[in-house]
N, C-alpha and C positions, 0 to 999 in steps of 0.2 A: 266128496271132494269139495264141492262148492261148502257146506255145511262147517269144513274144517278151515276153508279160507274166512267166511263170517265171521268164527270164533276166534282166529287168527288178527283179525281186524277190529275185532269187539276188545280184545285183550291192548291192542296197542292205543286204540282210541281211551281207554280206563285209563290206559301210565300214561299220556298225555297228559290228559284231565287233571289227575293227582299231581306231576309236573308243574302245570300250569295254577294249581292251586298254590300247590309253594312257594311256586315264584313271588304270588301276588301276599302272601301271607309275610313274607320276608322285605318285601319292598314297600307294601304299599295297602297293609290292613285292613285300615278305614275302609277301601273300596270296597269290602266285602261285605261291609254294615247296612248299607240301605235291602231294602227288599229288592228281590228281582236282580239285585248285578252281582252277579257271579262271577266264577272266575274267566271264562270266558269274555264277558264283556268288561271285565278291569284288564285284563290282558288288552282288548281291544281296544280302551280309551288311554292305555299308557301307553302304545305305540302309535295312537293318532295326534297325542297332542307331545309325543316326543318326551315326556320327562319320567325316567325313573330314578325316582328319589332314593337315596342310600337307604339301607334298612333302618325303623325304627327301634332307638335304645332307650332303656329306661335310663329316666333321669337321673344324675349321679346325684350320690348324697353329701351335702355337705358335713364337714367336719365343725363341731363346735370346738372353738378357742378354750381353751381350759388356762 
């Protein structure tokens, strides 16, 4: 019993994580680039300093004048 709530708790702490990865992957990239900050702590420095920035887009291309 105890053994099946573990796994139970092991399974919802993974979709968290993987949540929590998207979130920061969709918002806010960069933070994932230095060594050591994960998503975890980008989750935890976007909601201490308040700013999550719309998702990054690639830059549009311009059109040459023909």
């Amino acid at each position: 019993m105890l053994a099946e709530r573990v796994e139970q708790l092991t399974g919802q702490i993974d979709e968290l994580n993987r949540r929590l990865t998207r979130f920061v992957e969709r918002h806010a990239p960069r933070l994932l680039v230095p060594v050591g900050m994960g998503p975890d702590s980008a989750v935890t420095l976007l909601i201490t300093t308040g700013d999550i920035p719309e998702p990054e887009r690639p830059p549009r291309r311009q059109r040459g004048r023909a």
